[in-house]
N, C-alpha and C positions, 0 to 999 in steps of 0.2 A: 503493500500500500504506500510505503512513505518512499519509495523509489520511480525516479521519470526514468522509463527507457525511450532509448530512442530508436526506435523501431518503425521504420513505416508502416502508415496506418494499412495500404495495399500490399500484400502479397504477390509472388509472383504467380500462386494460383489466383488471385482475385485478377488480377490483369490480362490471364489467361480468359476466365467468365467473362469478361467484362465485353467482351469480345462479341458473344450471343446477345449477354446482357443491354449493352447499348442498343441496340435495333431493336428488342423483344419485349423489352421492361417497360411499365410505367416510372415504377419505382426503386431505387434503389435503398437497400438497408445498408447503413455505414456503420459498423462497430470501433470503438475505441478512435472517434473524432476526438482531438485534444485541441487543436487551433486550426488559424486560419488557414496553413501549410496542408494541414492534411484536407479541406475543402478545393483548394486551387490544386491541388494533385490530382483527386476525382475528376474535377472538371477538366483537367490538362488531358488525361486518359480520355475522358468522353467524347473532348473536342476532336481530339487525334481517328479517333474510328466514327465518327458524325459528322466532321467537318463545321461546315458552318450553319449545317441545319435548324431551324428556329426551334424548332420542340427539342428541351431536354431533359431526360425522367428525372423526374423529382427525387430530394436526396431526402432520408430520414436517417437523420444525424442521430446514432445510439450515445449518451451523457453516461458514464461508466466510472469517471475518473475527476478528482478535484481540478484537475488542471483543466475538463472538461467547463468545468461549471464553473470556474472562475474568470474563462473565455466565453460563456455564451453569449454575453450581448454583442460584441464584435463576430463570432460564429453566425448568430442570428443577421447581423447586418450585410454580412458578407457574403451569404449563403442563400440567403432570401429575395437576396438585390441581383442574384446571376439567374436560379430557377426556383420552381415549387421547391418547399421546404418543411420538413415536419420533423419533429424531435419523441425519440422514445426516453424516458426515463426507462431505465434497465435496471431496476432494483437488485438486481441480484450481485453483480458486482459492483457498481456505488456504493449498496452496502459495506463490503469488502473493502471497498476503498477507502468511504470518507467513516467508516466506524456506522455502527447500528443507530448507537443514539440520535448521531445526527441525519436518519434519512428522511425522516418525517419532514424535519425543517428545509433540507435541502431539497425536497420535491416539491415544495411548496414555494419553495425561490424561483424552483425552475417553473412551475407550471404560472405563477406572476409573469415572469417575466416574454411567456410562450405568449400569454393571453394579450399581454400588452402590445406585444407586435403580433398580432394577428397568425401566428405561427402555431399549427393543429400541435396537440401530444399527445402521445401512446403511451396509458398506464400499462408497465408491464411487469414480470417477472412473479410466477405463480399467485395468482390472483384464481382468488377459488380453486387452488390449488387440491385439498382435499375432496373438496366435493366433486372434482372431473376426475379424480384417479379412485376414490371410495365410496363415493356418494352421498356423503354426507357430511357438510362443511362445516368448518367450527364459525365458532362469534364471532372470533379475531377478523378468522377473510371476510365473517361477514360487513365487517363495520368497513375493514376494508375496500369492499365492495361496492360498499356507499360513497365513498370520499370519492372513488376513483371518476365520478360523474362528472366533477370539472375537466376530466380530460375526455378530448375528441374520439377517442377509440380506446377497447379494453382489449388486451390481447390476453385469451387462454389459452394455455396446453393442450398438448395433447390428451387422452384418457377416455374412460370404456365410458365416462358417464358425462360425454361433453354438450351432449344435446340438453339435458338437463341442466347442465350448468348455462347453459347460454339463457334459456326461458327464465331459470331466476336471475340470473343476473340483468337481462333486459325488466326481469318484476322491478327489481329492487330499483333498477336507474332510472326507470319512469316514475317510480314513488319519490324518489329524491329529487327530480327534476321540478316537482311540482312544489316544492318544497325554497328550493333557490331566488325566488324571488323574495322570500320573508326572510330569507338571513344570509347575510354575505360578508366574509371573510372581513377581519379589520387588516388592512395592509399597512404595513411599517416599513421602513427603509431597509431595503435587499441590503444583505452583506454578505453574499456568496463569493465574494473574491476574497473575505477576508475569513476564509471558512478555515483556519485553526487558529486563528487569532481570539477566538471568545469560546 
């Protein structure tokens, strides 16, 4: 967690895909975007087998790492201003990264900061996790479940009991939707850049 590699964010298998991927995709999912280098990379790769064609699939930029989220407003500005743009919170290694405690508050920076530039977010990383793989989900995913409503798309796993998890989880986000107009969030001043300083 407390180590920057410096690793390109593309592989030489992903440049290999990218290959089909440019012509075939709408969208592209980016894992481990940490700044602006690793967006002008994608698009250098996309430009090069697309040319100058006007349409270019949309990137949804995976936030995974503090260095992530201490870049996003320049990622979002930079990223938004060339094509579509959607950001996944990837809970499952930001947890890892920035510590457990803090993921609550740093999904909550990011999903401000999504909302304020008009940029969609993908709640993710086992979200009703019990209930698509057991069929029966605890309280936790369920409150879970609830909160994840400010963001634009919920993404579940795989699992034997996924149709069930989809019909409640669309129950629960229509009863929460109904709900958002009587109580909204008190917003405080982001300090996602200064996320080990307090």
């Amino acid at each position: 967690p407390d180590t920057r590699l410096r690793l390109s964010s593309l592989t030489d298998k992903d440049r290999k895909d990218l290959d089909f991927v440019a012509t075939h995709a709408d969208m592209i999912g980016y894992s481990f975007v940490q700044e602006i280098a690793d967006i002008v990379l994608l698009q250098q790769e996309l430009k090069t087998r697309l040319g100058d064609r006007a349409f270019l699939p949309a990137i949804v930029a995976k936030i995974e790492t503090p260095e992530a989220i201490r870049n996003l407003p320049e990622l979002i500005i930079y990223a938004a201003g060339k094509q579509p743009l959607g950001v996944m919170i990837a809970r499952g290694d930001l947890a890892v990264e920035i510590g457990y405690q803090r993921l609550a508050e740093m999904q909550e920076e990011i999903l401000w900061l999504c909302e304020a530039a008009h940029v969609p977010v993908i709640w993710a990383t086992q979200v009703l996790e019990n209930l698509v793989k057991k069929g029966i989900p605890s309280r936790s995913e369920m409150t879970d479940a609830a909160m994840s409503e400010r963001a634009e798309c919920v993404m579940l796993n795989k699992g034997e009991y996924l149709a069930e998890a989809v019909t409640i989880l669309d129950d629960v986000l229509t009863r929460m939707q109904e709900k958002k107009k009587k109580k909204t969030p008190q917003l405080r001043a982001l300090n996602s850049w200064n996320l080990f300083e307090s």
